[in-house]
C-alpha positions as CSV (number, residue, x, y, z in Angstrom):
1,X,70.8,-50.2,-121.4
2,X,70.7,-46.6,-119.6
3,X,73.6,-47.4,-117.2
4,X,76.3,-48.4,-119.8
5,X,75.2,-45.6,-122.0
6,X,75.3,-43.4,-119.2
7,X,78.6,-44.3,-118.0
8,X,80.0,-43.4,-121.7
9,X,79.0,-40.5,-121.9
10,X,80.6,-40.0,-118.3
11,X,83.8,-41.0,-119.8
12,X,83.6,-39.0,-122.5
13,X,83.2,-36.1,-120.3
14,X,86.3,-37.0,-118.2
15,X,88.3,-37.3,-121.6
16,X,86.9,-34.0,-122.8
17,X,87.7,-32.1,-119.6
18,X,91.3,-33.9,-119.2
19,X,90.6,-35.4,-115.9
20,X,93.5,-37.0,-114.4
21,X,93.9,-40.5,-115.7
22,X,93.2,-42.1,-112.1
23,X,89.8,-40.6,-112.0
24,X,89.6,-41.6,-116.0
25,X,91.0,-45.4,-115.7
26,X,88.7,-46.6,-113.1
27,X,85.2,-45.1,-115.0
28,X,86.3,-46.8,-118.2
29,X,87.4,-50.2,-116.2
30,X,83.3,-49.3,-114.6
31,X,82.4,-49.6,-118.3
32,X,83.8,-52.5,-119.5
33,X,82.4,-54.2,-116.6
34,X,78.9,-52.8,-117.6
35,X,79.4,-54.1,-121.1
36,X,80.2,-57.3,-120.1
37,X,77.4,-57.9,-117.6
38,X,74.7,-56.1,-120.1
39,X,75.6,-58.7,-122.9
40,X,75.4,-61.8,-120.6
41,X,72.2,-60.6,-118.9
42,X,70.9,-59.6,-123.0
43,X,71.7,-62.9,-124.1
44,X,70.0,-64.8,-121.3
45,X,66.6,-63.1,-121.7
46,X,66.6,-63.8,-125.2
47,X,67.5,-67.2,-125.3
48,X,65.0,-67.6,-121.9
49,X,62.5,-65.7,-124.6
50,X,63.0,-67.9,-127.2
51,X,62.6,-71.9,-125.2
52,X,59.6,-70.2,-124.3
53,X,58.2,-69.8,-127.8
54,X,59.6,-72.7,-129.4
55,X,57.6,-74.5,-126.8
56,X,54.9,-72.3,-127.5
57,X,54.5,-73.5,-130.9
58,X,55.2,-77.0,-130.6
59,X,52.5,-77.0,-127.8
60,X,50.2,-75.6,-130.8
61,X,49.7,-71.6,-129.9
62,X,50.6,-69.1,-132.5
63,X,53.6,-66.9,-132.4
64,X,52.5,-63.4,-131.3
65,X,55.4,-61.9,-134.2
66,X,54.8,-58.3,-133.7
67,X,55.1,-58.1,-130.0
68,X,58.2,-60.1,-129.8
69,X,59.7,-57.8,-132.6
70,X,59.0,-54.7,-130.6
71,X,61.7,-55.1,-128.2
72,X,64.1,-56.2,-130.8
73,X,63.6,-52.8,-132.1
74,X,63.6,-50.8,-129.2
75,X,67.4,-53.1,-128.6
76,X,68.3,-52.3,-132.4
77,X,67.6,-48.6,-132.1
78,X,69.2,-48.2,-128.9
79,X,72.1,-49.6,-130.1
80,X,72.8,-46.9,-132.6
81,X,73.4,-44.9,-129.6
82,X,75.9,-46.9,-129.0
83,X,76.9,-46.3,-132.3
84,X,77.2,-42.1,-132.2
85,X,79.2,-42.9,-128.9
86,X,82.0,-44.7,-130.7
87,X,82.1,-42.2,-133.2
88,X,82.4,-39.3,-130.6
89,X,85.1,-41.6,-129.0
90,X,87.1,-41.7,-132.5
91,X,86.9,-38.2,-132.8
92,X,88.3,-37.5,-129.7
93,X,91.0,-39.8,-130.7
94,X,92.1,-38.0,-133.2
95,X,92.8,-34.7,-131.4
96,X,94.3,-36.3,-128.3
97,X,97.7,-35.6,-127.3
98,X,98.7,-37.0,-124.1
99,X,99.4,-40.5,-124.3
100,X,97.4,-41.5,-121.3
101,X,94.7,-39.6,-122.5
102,X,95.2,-41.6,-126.1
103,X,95.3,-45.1,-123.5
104,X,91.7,-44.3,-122.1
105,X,90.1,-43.7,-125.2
106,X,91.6,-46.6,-127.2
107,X,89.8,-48.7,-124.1
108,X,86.9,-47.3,-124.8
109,X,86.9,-47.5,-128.5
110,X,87.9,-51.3,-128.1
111,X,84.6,-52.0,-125.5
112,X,82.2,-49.7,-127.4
113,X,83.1,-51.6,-130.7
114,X,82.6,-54.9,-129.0
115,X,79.2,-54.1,-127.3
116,X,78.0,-52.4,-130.7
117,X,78.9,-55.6,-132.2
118,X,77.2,-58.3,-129.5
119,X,74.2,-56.2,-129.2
120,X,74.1,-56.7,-133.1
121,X,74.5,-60.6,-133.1
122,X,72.4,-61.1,-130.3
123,X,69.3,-59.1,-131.9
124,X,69.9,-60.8,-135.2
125,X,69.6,-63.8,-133.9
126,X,66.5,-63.1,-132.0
127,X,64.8,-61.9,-135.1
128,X,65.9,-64.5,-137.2
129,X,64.5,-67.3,-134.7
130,X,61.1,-65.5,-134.3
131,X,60.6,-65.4,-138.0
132,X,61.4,-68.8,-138.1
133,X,59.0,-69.7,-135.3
134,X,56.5,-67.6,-136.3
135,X,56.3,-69.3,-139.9
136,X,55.8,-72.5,-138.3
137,X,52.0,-73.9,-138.6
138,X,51.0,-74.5,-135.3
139,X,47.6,-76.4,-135.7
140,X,50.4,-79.4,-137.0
141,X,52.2,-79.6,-134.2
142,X,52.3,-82.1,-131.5
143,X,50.3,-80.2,-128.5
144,X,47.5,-79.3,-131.3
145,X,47.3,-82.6,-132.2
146,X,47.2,-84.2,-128.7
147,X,44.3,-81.5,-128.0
148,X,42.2,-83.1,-131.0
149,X,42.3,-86.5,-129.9
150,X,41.5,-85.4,-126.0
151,X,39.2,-83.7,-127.1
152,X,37.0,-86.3,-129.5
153,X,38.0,-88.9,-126.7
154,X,36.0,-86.6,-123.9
155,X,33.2,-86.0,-126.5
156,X,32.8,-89.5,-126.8
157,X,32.2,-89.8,-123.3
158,X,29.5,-87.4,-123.3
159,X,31.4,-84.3,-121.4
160,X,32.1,-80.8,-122.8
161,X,36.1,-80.1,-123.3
162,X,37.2,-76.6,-123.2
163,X,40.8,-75.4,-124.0
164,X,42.2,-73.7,-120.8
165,X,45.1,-71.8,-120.3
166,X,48.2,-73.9,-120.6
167,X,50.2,-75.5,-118.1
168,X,53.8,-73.7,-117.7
169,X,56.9,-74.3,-116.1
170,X,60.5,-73.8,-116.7
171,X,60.2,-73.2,-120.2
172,X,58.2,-76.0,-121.0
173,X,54.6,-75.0,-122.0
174,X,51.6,-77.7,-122.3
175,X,47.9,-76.6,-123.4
176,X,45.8,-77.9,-121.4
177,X,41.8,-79.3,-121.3
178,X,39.6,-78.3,-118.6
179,X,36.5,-80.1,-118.4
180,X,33.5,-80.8,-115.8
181,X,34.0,-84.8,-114.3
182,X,31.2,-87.4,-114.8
183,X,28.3,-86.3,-112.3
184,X,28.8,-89.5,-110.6
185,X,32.8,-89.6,-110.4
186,X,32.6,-85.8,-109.2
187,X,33.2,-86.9,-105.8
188,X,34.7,-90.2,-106.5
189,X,39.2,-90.2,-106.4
190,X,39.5,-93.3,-107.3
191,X,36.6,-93.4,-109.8
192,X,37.7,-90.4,-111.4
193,X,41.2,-91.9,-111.6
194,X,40.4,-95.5,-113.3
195,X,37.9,-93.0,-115.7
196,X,41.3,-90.7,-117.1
197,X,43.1,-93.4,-117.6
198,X,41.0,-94.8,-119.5
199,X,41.1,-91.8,-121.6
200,X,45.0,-91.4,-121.7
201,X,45.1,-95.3,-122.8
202,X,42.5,-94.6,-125.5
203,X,45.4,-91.8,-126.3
204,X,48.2,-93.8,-126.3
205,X,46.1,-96.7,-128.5
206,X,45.7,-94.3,-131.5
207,X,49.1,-91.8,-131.1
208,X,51.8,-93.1,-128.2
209,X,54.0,-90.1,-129.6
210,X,51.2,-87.7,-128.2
211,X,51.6,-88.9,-124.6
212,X,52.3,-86.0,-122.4
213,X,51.6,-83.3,-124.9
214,X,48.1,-82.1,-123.2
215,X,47.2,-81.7,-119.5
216,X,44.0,-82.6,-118.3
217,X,41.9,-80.6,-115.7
218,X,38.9,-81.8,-114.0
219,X,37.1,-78.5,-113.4
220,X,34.8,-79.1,-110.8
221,X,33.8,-75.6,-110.2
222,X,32.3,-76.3,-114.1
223,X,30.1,-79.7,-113.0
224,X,26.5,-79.4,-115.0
């Protein structure tokens, strides 16, 4: 957000020292690009943010709130920058006298009013989704109720489960089970093969709708 503010207050500079209009038009066109490129880059991130934690919490992890507010706020309080910048520009407006003077700064009034207002609607809606996430229970959800049965189902068989870091890509985020194979499947493909899918039948048996919400590990670096 530096370089669009930074390119206002250029502006406003030129205005103020009534630099010619083609040194003027082309650093307020520069602008406008700025604008346009900031809020499409913005609104990216925060939707990328936000698949992230909705898979988060269906995958059964918490919603860290707090963090994921911070940079809302640090948005929302840049943005009344933004916000003392259009006012400078309507002041200016109304001592102007030269028409093409009067032509940059309505330009500028018009982009700094649009970016205040999609910098607004963008972090609203960020904050709004996070405190809707983050009110959601995640020991109900689908991946927390996949780990339970995994979990009892490896128990069963006598091996130690541990939750390990989850399994992410593009968005998508799984938790995940590590656990130590069978001594005598440890070095056994096949064995260990016919063994999990045993496990992911025994799965399917008692919740088909839980399929595919937990990856298994075999950690062999954990073998007893």
């Amino acid at each position: 957000m530096d370089a669009p503010l930074g390119q206002v207050r250029r502006v406003l500079t030129l205005i103020h020292d009534k630099a010619p209009s083609d040194e003027v038009a082309p650093a307020v066109a520069l602008f406008e690009q700025m604008r346009a490129d900031f809020v499409l880059r913005l609104e990216k991130k925060s939707l990328e943010v936000l698949v992230t934690v909705s898979a988060s919490v269906k995958a059964g992890f918490p919603v860290a709130k707090d963090k994921l507010l911070e940079e809302c706020t640090a948005i929302e309080e840049r943005r009344a920058n933004f916000r003392n910048m259009l006012d400078a520009v309507r002041k200016l407006k109304k001592v102007a006298r030269q028409q093409k003077r009067n032509d940059a700064i309505h330009r500028m009034e018009a982009a700094l009013r649009e970016f205040h207002k999609d910098i607004g609607r963008i972090a609203t809606r960020y904050r709004a989704e996070v405190e809707r996430l983050s009110s959601i229970d995640p020991s109900q959800s689908l991946g927390a109720q996949a780990q339970k049965l995994y979990e009892a189902a490896l128990i069963r068989r006598d091996l130690r489960p541990e939750r390990d870091a989850p399994f992410v890509e593009e968005g998508d985020v799984v938790p995940a089970i590590a656990v130590a194979p069978p001594p005598d499947l440890a070095d056994d493909p096949q064995g260990l093969l016919a063994f999990e899918d045993g496990i992911h039948d025994e799965v399917e048996a008692a919740a088909p709708h839980l399929m595919g919400e937990v990856v298994l590990r075999w950690a062999h670096d954990r073998r007893a």
